[in-house]
C-alpha positions, 0 to 999 in steps of 0.5 A, a space after each residue: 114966245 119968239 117968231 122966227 122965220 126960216 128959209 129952207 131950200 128944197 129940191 126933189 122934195 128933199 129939204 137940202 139947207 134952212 137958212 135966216 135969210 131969203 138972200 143966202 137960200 136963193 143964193 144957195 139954190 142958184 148954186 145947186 142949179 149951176 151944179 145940176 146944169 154942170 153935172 148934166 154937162 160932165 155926163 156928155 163929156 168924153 170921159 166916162 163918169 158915173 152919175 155921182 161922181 158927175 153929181 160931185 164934180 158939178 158941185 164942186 165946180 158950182 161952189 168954186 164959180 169965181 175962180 172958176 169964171 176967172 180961169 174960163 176968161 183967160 186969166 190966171 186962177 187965184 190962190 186955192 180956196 177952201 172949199 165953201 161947205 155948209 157945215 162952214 156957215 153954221 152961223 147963218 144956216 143949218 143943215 137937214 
């Protein structure tokens, strides 16, 4: 019989991803704070937006943090990147 241990992130008591390692779930999750602090801020913006398209804007805005820190510092965005979507770390996680 195998052991295997598994990190599963969990918000508002829904389970969002598992994960093999402790180092992806928490980056996972500090991901989902960054997005959660983002979509608050689009909500207080001057354009109208409803509370998903906030959600998904925050989330995208998170998944894209590198690029994005680089534009906020005056420099010049790289080369678009595709998106990192969970479905893409099928080697490392699963999705619930």
């Amino acid at each position: 019989m195998a052991v295997e241990i598994k990190y599963v992130v969990v918000r508002n008591g829904e389970e969002k991803m598992t994960f093999v390692s402790k180092k992806e779930a928490d980056a996972y999750d500090k991901m989902l704070d960054m997005a959660d602090e983002l979509s608050g801020l689009l909500q207080q913006g001057p354009v109208p937006l409803d509370e998903s398209q906030c959600e998904a804007l925050g989330l995208y805005l998170a998944q894209q943090r590198e690029p994005l820190s680089q534009i906020l510092k005056g420099g010049k965005a790289a080369e678009p990147a595709a998106a990192p979507t969970p479905k893409a770390r099928k080697g490392s996680a699963t999705e619930e």
